[in-house]
C-alpha positions as CSV (number, residue, x, y, z in Angstrom):
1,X,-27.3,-35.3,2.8
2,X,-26.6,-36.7,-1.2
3,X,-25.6,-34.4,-3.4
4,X,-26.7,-35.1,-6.9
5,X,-27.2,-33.1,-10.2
6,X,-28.2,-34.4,-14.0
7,X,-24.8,-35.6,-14.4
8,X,-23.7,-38.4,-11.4
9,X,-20.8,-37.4,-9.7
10,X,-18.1,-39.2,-9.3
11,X,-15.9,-39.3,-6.0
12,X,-13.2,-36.9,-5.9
13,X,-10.0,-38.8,-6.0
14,X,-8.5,-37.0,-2.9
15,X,-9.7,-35.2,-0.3
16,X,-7.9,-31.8,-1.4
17,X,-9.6,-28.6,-3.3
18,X,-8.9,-27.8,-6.8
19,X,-6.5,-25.5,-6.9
20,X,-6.8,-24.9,-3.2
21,X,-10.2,-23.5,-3.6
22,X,-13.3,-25.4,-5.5
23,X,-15.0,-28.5,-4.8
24,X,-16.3,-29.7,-8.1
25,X,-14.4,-30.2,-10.9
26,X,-16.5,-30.3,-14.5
27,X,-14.6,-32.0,-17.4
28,X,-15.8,-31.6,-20.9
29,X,-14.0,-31.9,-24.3
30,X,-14.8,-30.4,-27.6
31,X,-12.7,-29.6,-31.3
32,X,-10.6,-26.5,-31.0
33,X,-12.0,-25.3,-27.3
34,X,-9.0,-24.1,-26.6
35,X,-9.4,-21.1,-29.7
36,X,-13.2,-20.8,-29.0
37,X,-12.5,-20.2,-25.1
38,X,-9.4,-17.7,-26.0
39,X,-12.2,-15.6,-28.1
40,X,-14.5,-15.8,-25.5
41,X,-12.1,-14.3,-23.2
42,X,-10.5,-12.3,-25.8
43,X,-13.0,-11.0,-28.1
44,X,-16.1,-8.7,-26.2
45,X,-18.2,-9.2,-29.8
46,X,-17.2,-12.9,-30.7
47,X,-20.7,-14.5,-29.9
48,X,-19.1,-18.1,-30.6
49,X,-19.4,-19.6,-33.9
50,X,-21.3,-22.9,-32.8
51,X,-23.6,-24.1,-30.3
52,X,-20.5,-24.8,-27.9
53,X,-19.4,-21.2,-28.0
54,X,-22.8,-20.2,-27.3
55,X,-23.5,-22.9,-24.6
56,X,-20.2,-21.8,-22.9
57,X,-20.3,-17.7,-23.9
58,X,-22.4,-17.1,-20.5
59,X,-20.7,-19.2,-18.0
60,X,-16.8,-17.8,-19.6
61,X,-16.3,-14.2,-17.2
62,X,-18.6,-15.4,-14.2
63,X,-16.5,-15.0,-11.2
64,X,-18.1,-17.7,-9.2
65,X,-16.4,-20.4,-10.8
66,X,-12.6,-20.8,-13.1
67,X,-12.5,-22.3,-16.8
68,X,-9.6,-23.8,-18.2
69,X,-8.9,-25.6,-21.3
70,X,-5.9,-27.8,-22.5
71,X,-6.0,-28.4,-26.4
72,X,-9.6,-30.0,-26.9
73,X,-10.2,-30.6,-22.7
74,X,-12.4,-28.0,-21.1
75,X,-12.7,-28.2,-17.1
76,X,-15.1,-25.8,-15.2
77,X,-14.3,-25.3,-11.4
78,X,-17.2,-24.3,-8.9
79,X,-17.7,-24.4,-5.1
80,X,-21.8,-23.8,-6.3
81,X,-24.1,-27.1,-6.7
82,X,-25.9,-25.2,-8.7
83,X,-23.9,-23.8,-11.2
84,X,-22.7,-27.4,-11.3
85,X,-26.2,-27.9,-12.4
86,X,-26.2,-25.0,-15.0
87,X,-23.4,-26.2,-16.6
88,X,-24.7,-30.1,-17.0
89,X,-28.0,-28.3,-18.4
90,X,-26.7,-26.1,-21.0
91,X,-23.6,-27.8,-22.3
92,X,-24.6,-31.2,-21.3
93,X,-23.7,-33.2,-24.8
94,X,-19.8,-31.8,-24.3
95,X,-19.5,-32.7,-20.3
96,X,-17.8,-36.3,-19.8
97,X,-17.5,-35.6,-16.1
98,X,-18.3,-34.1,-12.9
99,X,-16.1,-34.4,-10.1
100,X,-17.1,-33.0,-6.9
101,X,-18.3,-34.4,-2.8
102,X,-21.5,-36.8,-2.6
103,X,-22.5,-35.5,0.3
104,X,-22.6,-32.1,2.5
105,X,-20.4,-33.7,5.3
106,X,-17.8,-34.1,2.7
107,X,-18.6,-30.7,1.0
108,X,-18.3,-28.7,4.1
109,X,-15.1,-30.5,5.2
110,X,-13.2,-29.3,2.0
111,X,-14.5,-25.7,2.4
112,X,-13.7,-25.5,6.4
113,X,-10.5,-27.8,6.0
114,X,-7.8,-25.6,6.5
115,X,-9.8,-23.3,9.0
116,X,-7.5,-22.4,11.8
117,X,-8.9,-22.2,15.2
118,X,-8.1,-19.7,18.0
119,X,-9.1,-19.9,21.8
120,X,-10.5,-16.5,23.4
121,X,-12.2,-15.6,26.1
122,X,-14.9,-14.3,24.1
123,X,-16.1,-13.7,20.1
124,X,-14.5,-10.7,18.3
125,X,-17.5,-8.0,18.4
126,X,-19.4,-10.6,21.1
127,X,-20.7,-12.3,18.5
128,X,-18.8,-13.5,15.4
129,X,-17.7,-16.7,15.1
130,X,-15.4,-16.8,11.5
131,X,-12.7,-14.0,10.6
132,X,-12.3,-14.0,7.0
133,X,-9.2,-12.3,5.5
134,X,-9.1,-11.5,2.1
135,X,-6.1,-11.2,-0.3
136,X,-4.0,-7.9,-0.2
137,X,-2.4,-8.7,-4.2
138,X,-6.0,-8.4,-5.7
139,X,-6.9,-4.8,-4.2
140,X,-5.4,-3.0,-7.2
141,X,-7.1,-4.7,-9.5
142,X,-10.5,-4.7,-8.7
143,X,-12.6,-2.0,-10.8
144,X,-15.2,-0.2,-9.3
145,X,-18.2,-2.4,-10.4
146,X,-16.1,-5.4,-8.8
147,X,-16.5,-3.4,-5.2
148,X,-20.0,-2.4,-5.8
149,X,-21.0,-5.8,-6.7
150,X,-19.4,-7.6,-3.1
151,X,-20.6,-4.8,-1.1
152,X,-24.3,-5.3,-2.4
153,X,-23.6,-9.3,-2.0
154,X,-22.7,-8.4,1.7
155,X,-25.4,-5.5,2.7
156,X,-28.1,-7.9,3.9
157,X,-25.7,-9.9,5.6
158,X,-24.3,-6.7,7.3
159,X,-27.4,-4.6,7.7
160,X,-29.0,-8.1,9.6
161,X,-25.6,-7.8,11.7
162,X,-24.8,-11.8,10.7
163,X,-21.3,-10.6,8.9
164,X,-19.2,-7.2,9.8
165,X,-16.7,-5.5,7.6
166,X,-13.6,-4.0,9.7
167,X,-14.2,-0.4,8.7
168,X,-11.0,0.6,6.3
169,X,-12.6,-2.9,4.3
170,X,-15.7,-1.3,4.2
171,X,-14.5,2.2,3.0
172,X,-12.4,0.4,0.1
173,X,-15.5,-1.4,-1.0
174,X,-17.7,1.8,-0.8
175,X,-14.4,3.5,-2.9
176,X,-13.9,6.0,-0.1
177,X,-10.1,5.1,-0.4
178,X,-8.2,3.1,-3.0
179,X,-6.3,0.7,-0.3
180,X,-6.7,-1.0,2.4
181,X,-3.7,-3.0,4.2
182,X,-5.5,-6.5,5.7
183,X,-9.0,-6.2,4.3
184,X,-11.4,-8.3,7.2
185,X,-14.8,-9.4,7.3
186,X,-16.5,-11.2,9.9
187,X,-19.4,-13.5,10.0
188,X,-21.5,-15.0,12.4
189,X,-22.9,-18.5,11.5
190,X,-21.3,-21.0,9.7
191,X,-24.0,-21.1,6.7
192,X,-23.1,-17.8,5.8
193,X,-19.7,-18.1,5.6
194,X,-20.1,-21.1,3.4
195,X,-22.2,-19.0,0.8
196,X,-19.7,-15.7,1.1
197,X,-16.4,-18.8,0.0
198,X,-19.1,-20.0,-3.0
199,X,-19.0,-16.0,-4.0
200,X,-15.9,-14.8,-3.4
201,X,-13.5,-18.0,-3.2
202,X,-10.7,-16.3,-5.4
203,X,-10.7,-13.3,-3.1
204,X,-9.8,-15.5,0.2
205,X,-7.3,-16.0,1.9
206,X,-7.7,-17.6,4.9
207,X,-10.4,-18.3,7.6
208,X,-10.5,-18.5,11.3
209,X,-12.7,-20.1,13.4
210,X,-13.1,-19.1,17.1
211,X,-13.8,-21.1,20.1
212,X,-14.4,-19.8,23.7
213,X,-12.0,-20.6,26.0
214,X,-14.9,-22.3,28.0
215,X,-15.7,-24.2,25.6
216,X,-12.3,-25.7,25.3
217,X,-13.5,-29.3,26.6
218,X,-15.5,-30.0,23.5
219,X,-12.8,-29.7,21.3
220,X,-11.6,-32.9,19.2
């Protein structure tokens, strides 16, 4: 399936992430960006003193995408079509680019591209399919809103018994403890992984994938 937003997007020029991690690359330029996004960041009052520091002021401390800015060059990084979409829409006269797949073949084969694949005899739990491990250098600083926020993301997922959070992950997120040494979550189907990366891509650091032993044959 095309992928397309307001802006065309132009072929990535390799077939590697950005930064290890997004998929679309958004490249804008504007006068002194680089002092209106250090306010931004910076300043909780500074409301930005034009249009682009307004256009920009909501998108700056999202955690489902990364800004950066080199002296008057802006870029926006996303695994989300949508925000791709946002961003084209509201600060559409200062984007140049967008960089990013064309299709969801080539979208999904970023994401899952470093997957690593073990053989067992059956799926951990009987059912999941995808082990996600998260990073261990990001536990001490996450606030408490941070948790609350990716447990709620997670509860539907959980409660429909489509994901599964070891339980030492689940009593960090819920703040019963303060640490947790190899924080595991596991999820059942492919589609929901995908979405969990789009939320949490920063927080991830690695995914396996696990195949049944008798299924071994269908392996390429």
């Amino acid at each position: 399936m095309n992928l397309t937003v307001t802006i065309p997007i132009q072929k990535l020029p390799s077939s590697r992430l950005f930064y290890k991690k997004y998929v679309y690359k958004i490249e804008g330029q504007y006068p002194k960006a680089r002092s209106i996004i250090y306010y931004l960041r910076n300043l909780p009052n500074y409301q930005g003193s034009d249009n682009f520091g307004k256009s920009l002021k909501k998108f700056i401390h999202r955690d489902d995408l990364k800004v950066r800015v080199e002296n008057n060059t802006f870029n926006i990084y996303t695994n989300d079509l949508k925000i791709v979409e946002e961003v084209a829409q509201g600060m559409g006269p200062y984007i140049k680019n967008v960089f990013g797949p064309t299709t969801e073949e080539e979208k999904d084969f970023l994401l899952n591209q470093s997957r690593k694949k073990i053989v067992r005899d059956q799926y951990p739990h009987k059912r999941y399919k995808f082990k996600v491990y998260f990073k261990t250098n990001w536990l001490s600083d996450w606030d408490s809103e941070s948790k609350k926020r990716t447990y709620k993301w997670l509860l539907p997922y959980i409660d429909s018994e489509r994901a599964r959070l070891t339980k030492d992950t689940t009593h960090f997120l819920c703040e019963k403890v303060n640490w947790v040494g190899t924080p595991i979550c596991y999820f059942e189907n492919e589609k929901d992984l995908s979405m969990f990366l789009m939320f949490l891509t920063d927080r991830v650091l690695k995914v396996e994938e696990f195949v049944l032993r008798s299924d071994i044959t269908n392996l390429t």
